[in-house]
N, CA and C atoms of all chains as a GROMACS GRO file, in nm:
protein
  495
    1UNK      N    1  -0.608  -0.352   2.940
    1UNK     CA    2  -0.595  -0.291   2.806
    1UNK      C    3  -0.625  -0.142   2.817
    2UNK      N    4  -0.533  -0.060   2.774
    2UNK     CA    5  -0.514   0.082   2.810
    2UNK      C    6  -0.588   0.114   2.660
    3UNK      N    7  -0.658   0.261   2.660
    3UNK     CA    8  -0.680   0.346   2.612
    3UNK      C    9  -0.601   0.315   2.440
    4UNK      N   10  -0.448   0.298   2.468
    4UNK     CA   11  -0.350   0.316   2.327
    4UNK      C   12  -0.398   0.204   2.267
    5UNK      N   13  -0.406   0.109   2.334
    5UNK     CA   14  -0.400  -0.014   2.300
    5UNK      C   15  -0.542   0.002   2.158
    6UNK      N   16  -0.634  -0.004   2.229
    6UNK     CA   17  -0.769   0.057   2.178
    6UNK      C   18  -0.811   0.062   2.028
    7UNK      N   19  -0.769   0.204   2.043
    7UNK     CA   20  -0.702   0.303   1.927
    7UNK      C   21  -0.635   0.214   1.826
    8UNK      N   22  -0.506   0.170   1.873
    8UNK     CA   23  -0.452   0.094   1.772
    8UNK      C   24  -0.513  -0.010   1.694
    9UNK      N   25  -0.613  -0.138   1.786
    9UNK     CA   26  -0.654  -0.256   1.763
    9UNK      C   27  -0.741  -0.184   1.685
   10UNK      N   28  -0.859  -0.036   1.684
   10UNK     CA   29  -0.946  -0.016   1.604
   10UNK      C   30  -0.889   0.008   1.473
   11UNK      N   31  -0.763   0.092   1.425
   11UNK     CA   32  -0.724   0.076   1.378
   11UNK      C   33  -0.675  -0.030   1.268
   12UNK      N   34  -0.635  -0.109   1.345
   12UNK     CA   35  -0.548  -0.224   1.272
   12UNK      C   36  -0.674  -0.283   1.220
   13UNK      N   37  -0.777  -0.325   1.310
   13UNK     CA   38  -0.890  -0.373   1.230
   13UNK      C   39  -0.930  -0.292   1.100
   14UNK      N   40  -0.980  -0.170   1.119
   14UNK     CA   41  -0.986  -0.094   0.982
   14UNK      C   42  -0.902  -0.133   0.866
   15UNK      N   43  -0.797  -0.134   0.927
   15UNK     CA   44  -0.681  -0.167   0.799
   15UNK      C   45  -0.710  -0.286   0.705
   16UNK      N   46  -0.726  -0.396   0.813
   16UNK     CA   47  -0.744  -0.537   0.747
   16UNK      C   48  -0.892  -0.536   0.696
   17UNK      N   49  -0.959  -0.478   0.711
   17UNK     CA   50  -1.116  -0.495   0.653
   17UNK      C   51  -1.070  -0.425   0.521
   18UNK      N   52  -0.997  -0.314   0.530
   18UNK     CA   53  -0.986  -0.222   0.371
   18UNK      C   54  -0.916  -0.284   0.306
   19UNK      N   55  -0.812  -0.442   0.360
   19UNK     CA   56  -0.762  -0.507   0.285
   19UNK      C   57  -0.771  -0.620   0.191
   20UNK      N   58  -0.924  -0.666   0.285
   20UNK     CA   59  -0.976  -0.789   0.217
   20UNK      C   60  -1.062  -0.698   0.107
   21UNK      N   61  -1.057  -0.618   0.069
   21UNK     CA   62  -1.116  -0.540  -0.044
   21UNK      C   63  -1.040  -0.507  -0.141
   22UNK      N   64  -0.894  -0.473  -0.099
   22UNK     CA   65  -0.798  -0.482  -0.221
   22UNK      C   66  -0.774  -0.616  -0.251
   23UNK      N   67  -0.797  -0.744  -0.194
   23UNK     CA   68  -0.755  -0.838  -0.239
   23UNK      C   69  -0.911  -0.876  -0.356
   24UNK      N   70  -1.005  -0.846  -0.295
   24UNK     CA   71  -1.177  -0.978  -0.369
   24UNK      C   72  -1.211  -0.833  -0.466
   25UNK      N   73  -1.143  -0.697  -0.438
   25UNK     CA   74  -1.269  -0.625  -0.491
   25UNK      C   75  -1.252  -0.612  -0.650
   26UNK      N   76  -1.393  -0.667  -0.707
   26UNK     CA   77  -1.398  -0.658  -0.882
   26UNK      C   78  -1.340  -0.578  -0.944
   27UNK      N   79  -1.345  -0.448  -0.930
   27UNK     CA   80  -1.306  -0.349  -1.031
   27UNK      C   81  -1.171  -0.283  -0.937
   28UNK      N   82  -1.070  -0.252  -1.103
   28UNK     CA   83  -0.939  -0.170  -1.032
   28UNK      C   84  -0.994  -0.057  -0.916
   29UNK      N   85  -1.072   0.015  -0.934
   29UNK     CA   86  -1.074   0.124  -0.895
   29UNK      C   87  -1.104   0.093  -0.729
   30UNK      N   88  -1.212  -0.018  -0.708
   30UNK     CA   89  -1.249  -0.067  -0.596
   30UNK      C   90  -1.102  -0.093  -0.524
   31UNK      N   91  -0.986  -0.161  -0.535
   31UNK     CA   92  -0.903  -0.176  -0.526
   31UNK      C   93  -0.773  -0.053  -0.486
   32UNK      N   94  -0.807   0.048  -0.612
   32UNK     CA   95  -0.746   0.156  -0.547
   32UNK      C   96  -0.784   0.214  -0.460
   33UNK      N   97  -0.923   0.232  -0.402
   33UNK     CA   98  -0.980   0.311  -0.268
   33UNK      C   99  -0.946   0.232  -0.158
   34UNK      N  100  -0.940   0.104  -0.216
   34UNK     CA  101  -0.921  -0.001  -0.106
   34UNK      C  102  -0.811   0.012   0.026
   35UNK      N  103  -0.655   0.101  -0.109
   35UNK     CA  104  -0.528   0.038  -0.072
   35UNK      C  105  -0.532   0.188   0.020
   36UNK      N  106  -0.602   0.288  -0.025
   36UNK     CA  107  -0.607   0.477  -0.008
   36UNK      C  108  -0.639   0.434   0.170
   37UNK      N  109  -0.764   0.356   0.174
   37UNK     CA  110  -0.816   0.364   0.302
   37UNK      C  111  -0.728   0.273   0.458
   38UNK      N  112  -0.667   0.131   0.360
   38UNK     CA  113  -0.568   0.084   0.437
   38UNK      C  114  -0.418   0.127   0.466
   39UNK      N  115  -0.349   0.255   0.346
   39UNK     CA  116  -0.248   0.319   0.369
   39UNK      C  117  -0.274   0.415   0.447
   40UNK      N  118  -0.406   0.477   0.501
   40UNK     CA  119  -0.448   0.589   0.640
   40UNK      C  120  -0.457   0.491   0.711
   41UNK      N  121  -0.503   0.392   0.738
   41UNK     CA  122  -0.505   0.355   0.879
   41UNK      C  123  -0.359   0.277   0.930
   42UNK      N  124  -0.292   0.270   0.869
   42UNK     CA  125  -0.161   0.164   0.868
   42UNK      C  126  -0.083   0.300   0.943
   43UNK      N  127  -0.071   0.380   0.868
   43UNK     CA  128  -0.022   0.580   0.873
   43UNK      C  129  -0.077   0.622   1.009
   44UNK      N  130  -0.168   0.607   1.047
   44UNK     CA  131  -0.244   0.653   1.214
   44UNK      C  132  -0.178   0.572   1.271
   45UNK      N  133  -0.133   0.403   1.293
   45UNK     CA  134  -0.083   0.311   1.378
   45UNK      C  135   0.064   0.335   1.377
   46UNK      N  136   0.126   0.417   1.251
   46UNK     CA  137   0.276   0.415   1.249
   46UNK      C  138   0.310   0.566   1.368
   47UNK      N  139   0.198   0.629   1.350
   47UNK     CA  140   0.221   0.751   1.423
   47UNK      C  141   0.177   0.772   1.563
   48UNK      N  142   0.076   0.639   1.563
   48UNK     CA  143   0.050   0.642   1.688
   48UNK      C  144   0.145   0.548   1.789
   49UNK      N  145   0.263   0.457   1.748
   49UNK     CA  146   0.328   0.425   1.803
   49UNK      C  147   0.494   0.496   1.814
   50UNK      N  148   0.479   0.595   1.731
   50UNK     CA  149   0.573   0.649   1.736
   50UNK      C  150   0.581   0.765   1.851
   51UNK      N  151   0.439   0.810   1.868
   51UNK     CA  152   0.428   0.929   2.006
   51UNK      C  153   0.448   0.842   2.141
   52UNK      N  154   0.372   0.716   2.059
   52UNK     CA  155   0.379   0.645   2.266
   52UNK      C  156   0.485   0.632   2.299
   53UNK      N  157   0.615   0.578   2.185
   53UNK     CA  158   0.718   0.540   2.249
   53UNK      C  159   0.821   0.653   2.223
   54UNK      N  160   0.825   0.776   2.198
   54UNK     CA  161   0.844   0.882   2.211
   54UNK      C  162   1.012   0.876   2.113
   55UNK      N  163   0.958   0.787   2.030
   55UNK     CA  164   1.091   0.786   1.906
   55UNK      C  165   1.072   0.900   1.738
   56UNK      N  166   1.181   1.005   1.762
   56UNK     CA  167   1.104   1.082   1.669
   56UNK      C  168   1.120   1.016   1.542
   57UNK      N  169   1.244   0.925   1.519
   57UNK     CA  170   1.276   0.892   1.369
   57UNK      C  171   1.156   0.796   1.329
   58UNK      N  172   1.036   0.706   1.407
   58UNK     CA  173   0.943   0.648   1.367
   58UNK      C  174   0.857   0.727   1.288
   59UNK      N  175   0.870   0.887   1.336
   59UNK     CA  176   0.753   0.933   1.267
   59UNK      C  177   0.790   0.956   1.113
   60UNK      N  178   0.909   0.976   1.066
   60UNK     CA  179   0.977   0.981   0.933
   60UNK      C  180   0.902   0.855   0.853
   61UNK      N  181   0.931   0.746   0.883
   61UNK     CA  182   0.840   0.636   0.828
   61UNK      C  183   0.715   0.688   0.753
   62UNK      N  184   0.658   0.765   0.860
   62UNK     CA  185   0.498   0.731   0.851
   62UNK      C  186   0.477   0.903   0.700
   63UNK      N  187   0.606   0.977   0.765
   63UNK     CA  188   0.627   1.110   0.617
   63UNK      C  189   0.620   1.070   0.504
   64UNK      N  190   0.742   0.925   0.458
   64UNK     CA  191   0.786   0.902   0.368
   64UNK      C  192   0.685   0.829   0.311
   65UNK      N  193   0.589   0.760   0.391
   65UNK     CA  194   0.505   0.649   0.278
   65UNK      C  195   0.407   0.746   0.274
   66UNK      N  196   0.408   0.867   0.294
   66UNK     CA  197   0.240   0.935   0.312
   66UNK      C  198   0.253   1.040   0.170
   67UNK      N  199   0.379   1.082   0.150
   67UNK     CA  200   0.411   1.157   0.047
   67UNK      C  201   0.447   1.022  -0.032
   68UNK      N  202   0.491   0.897  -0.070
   68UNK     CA  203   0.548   0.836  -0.201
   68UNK      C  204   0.411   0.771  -0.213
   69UNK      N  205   0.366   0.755  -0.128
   69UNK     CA  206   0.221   0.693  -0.138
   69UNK      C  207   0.116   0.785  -0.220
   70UNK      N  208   0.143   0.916  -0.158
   70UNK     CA  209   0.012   0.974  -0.266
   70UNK      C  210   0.117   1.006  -0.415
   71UNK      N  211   0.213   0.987  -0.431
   71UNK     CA  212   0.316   0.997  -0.568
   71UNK      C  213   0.226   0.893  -0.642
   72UNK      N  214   0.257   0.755  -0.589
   72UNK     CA  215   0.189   0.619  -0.623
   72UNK      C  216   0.065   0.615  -0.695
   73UNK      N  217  -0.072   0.681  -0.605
   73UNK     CA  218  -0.189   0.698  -0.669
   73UNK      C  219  -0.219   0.811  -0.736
   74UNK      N  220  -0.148   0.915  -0.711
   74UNK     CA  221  -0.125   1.023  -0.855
   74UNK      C  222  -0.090   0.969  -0.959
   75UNK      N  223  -0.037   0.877  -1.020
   75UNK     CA  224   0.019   0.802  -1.095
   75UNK      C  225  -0.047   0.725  -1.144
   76UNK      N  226  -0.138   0.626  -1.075
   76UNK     CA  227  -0.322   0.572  -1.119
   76UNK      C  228  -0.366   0.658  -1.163
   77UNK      N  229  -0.419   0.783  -1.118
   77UNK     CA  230  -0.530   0.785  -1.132
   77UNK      C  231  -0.491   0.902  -1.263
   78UNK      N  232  -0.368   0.931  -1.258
   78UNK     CA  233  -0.319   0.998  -1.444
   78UNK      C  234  -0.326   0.918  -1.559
   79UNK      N  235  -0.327   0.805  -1.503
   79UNK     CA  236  -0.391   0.646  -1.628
   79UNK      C  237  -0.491   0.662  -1.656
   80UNK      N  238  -0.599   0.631  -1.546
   80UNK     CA  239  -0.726   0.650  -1.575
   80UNK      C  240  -0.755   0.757  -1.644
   81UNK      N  241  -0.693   0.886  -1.590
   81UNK     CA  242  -0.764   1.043  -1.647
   81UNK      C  243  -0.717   1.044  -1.846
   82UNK      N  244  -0.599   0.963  -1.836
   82UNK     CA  245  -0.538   0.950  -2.006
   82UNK      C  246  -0.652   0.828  -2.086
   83UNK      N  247  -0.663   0.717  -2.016
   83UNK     CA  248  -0.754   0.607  -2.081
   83UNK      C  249  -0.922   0.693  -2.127
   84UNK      N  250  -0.960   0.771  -2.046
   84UNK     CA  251  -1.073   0.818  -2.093
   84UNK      C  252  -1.064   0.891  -2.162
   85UNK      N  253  -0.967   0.931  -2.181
   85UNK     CA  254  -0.968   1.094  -2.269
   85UNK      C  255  -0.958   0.978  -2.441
   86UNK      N  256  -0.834   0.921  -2.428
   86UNK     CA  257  -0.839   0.826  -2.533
   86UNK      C  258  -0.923   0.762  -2.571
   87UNK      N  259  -1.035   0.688  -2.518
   87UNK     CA  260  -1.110   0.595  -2.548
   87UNK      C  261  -1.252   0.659  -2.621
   88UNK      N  262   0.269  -1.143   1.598
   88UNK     CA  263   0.245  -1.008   1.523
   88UNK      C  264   0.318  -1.034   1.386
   89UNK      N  265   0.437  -1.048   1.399
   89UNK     CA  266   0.529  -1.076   1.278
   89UNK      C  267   0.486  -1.151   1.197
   90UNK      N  268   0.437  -1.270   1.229
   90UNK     CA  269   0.424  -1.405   1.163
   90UNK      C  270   0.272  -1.343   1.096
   91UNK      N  271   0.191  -1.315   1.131
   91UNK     CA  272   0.054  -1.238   1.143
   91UNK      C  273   0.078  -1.172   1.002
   92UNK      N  274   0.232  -1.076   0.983
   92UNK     CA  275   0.232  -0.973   0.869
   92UNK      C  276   0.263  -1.082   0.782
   93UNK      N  277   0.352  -1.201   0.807
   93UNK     CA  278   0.407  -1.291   0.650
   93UNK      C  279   0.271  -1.338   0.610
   94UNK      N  280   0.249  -1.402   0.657
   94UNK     CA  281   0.117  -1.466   0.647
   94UNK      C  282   0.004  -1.339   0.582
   95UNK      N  283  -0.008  -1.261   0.607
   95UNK     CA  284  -0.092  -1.143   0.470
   95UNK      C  285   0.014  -1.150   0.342
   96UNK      N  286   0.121  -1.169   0.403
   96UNK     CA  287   0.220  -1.097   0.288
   96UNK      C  288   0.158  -1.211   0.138
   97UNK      N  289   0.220  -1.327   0.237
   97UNK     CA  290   0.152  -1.430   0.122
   97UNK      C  291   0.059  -1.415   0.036
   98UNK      N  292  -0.023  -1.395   0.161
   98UNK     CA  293  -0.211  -1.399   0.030
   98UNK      C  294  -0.212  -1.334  -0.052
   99UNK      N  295  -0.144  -1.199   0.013
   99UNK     CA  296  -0.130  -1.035  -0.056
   99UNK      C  297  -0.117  -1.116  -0.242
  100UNK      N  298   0.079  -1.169  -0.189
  100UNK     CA  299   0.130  -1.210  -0.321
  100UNK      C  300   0.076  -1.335  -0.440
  101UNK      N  301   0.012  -1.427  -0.342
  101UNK     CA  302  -0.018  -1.456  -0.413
  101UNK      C  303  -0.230  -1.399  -0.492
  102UNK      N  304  -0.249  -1.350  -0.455
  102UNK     CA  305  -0.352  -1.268  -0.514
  102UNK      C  306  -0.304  -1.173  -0.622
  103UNK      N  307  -0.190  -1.112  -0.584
  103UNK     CA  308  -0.134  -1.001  -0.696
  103UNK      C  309  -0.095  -1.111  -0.812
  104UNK      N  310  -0.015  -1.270  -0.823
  104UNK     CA  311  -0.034  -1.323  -0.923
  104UNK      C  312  -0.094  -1.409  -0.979
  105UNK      N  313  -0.263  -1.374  -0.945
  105UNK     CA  314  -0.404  -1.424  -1.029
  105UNK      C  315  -0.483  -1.311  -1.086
  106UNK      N  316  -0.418  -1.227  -1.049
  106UNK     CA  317  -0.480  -1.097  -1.159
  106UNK      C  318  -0.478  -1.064  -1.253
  107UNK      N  319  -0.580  -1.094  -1.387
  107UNK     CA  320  -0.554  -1.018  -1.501
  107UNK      C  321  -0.501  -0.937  -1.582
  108UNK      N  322  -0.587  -0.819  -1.478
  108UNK     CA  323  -0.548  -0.668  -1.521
  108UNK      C  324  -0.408  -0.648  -1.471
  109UNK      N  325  -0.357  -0.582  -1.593
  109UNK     CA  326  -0.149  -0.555  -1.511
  109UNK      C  327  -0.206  -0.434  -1.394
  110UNK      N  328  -0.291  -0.332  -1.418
  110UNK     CA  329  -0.262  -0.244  -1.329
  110UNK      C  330  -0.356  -0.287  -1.156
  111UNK      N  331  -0.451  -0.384  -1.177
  111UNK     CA  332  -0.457  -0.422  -1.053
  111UNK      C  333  -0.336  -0.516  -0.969
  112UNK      N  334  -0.274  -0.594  -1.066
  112UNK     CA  335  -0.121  -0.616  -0.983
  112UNK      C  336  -0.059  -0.536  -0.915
  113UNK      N  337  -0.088  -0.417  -0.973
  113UNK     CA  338   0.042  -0.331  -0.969
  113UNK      C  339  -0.040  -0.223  -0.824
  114UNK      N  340  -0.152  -0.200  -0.800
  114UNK     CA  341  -0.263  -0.241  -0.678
  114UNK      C  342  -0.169  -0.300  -0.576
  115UNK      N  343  -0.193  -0.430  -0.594
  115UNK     CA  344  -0.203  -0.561  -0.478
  115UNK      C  345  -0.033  -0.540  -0.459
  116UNK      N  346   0.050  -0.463  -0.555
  116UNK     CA  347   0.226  -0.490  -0.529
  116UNK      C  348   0.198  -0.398  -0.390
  117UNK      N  349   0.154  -0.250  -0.434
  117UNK     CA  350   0.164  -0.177  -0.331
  117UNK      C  351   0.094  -0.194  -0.211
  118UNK      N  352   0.011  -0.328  -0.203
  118UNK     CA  353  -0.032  -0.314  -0.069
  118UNK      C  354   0.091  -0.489  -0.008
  119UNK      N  355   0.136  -0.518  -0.103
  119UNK     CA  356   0.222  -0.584  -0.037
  119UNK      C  357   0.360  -0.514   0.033
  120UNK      N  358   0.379  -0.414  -0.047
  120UNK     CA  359   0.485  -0.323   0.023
  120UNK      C  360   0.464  -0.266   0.094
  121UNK      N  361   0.353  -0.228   0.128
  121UNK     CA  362   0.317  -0.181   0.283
  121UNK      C  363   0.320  -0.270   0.399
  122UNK      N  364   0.255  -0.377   0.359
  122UNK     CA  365   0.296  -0.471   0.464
  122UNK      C  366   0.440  -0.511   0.501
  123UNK      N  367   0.502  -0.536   0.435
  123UNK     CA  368   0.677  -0.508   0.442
  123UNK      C  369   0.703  -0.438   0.502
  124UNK      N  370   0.694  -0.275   0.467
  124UNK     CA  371   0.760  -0.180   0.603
  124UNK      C  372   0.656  -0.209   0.731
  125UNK      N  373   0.532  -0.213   0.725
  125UNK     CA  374   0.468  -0.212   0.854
  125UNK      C  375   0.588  -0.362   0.943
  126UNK      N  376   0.584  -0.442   0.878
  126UNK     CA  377   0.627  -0.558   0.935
  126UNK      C  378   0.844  -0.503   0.956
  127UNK      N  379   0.870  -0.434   0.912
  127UNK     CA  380   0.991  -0.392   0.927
  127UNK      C  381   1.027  -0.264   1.049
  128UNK      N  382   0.896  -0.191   1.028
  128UNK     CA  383   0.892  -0.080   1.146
  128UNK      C  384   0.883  -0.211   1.282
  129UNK      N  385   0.804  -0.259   1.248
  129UNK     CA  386   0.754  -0.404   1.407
  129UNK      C  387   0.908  -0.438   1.448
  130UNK      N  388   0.994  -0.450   1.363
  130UNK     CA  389   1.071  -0.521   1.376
  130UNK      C  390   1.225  -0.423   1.416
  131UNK      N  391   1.165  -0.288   1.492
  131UNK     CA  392   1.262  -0.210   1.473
  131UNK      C  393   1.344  -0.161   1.405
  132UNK      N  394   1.329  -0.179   1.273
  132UNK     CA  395   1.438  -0.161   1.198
  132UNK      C  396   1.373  -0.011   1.107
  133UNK      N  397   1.352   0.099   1.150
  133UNK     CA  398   1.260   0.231   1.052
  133UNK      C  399   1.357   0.293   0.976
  134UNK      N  400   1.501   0.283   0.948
  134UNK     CA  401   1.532   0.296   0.844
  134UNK      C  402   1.536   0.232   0.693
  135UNK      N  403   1.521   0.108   0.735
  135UNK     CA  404   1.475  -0.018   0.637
  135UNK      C  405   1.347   0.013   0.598
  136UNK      N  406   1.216   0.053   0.708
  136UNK     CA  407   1.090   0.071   0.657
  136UNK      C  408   1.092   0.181   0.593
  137UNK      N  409   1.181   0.271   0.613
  137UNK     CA  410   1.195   0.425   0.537
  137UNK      C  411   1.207   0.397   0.387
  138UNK      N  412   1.307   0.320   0.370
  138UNK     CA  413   1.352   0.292   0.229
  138UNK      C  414   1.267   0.187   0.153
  139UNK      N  415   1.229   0.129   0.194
  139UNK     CA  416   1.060   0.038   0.178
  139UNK      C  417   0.939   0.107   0.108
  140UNK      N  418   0.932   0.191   0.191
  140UNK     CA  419   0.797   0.279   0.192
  140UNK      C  420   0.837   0.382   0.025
  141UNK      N  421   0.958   0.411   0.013
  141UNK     CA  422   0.994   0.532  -0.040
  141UNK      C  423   0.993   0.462  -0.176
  142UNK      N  424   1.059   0.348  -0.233
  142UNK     CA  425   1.074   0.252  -0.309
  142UNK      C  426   0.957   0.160  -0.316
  143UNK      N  427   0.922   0.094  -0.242
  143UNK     CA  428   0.784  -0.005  -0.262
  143UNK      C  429   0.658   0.118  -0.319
  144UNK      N  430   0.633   0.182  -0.279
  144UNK     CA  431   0.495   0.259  -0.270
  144UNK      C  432   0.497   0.368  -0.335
  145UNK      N  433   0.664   0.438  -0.360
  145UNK     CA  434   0.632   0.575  -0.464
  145UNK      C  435   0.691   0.522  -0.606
  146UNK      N  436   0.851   0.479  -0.586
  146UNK     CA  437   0.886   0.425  -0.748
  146UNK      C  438   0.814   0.353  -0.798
  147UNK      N  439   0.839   0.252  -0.746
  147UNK     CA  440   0.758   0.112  -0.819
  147UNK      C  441   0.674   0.128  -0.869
  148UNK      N  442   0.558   0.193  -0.828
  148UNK     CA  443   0.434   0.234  -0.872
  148UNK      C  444   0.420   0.312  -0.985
  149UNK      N  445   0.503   0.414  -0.973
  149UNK     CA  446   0.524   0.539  -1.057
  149UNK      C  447   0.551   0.440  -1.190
  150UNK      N  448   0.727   0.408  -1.169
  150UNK     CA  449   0.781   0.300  -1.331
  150UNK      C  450   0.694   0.227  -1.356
  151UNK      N  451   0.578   0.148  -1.313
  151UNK     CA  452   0.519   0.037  -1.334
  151UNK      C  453   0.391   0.107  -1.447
  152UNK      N  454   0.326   0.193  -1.363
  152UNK     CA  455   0.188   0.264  -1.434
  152UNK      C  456   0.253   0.360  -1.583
  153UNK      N  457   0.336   0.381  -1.515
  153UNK     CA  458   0.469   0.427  -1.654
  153UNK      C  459   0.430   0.349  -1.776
  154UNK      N  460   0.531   0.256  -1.740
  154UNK     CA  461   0.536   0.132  -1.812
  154UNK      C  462   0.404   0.050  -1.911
  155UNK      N  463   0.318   0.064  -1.807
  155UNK     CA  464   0.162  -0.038  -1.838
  155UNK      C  465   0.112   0.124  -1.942
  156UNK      N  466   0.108   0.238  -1.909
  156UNK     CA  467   0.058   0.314  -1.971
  156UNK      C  468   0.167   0.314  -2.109
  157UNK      N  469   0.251   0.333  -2.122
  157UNK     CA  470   0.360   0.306  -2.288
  157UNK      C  471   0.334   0.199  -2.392
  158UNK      N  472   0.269   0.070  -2.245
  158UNK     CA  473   0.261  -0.043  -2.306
  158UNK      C  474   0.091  -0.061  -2.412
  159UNK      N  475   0.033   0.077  -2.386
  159UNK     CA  476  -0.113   0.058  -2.399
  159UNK      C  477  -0.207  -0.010  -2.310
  160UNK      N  478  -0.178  -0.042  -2.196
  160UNK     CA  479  -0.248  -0.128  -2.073
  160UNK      C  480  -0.245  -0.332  -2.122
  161UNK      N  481  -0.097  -0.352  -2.165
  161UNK     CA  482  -0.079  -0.432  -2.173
  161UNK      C  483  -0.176  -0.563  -2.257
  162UNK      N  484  -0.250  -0.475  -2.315
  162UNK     CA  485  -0.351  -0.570  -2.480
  162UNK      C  486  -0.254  -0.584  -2.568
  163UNK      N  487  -0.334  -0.675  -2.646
  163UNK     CA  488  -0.232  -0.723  -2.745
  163UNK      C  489  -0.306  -0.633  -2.874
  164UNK      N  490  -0.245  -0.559  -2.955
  164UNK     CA  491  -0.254  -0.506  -3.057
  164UNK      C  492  -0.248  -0.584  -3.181
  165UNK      N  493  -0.382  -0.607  -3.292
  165UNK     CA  494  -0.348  -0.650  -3.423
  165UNK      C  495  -0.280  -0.483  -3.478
   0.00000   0.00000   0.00000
C-alpha cells in the first residue's frame, strides 16, 4: 500500500464519518456542515485521483461540484439568513 | 467499490424520505447526488459526473430552497 493509496483511504474515511452525520444529525444545520465537510473530502479524492492518473478532464468534475456546490449552500444558508430576519 | 456507493445511495435515500423538515430532505438529496457522481466518476464516465454534480448539487438545490422558501418552509397556514 503506497503513499496514494493512504491519502485517499484517509480521506474516504473522513467522508463517510461526515456522512453518518448528515444522515442521524438532529438539527438542519448539523446536517448542512455535515454535507460542507463530506463535499471537501469527496473534492480532495476526485482530485487526487485525477493527478495520479494524469487525466486532466477528471479534474473538471471536481470544478463543477465545488462551484454548484457552494451555489447549493449559498442558497441554505439565504433561508436561514431570511427565516430570522422574519421571525 | 461500486456496490459500496449503491448501498450508501440507499440509506442516503431512504433517510432523505423519513425526514420531516422539507429542507433537511433537500440536505440528504444533495448528499445523495454526490454519491452518484462520485460513483459515476468510479465508473469512468466524468462527463456524466460533470452533469451530475452541476444539476444534482447546484440546481436542484437552488429550485428546491426556492421553492420551500415561497412555500413558507412548507407549514400549513390557518
Amino acid at each position: 500500500m503506497s503513499f496514494f493509496d493512504i491519502v485517499v483511504l484517509f480521506f474516504l474515511a473522513n467522508s463517510a464519518v461526515s456522512l453518518t452525520r448528515v444522515i442521524i444529525g438532529p438539527s438542519v444545520v448539523d446536517r448542512m456542515i455535515g454535507l460542507n465537510m463530506t463535499t471537501a473530502g469527496v473534492l480532495a479524492v476526485l482530485v487526487l485521483i485525477a493527478v495520479k492518473q494524469q487525466v486532466p478532464v477528471y479534474l473538471d468534475v471536481a470544478l463543477v461540484y465545488d462551484i454548484f456546490g457552494f451555489i447549493g449552500l449559498l442558497a441554505i444558508t439565504k433561508y436561514f439568513s431570511d427565516r430570522e430576519k422574519s421571525a | 467499490m461500486t456496490e459500496l456507493l449503491l448501498g450508501l445511495q440507499v440509506i442516503v435515500a431512504i433517510a432523505c424520505l423519513w425526514m420531516k423538515k422539507p429542507l433537511a430532505a433537500v440536505i440528504l438529496l444533495g448528499a445523495f447526488s454526490l454519491l452518484g457522481a462520485l460513483l459515476f466518476y468510479h465508473l469512468d464516465a466524468p462527463d456524466v459526473a460533470l452533469t451530475e454534480a452541476a444539476v444534482g448539487a447546484g440546481v436542484t438545490a437552488l429550485i428546491f430552497v426556492w421553492f420551500i422558501h415561497r412555500t413558507r418552509g412548507g407549514e400549513h397556514q390557518e
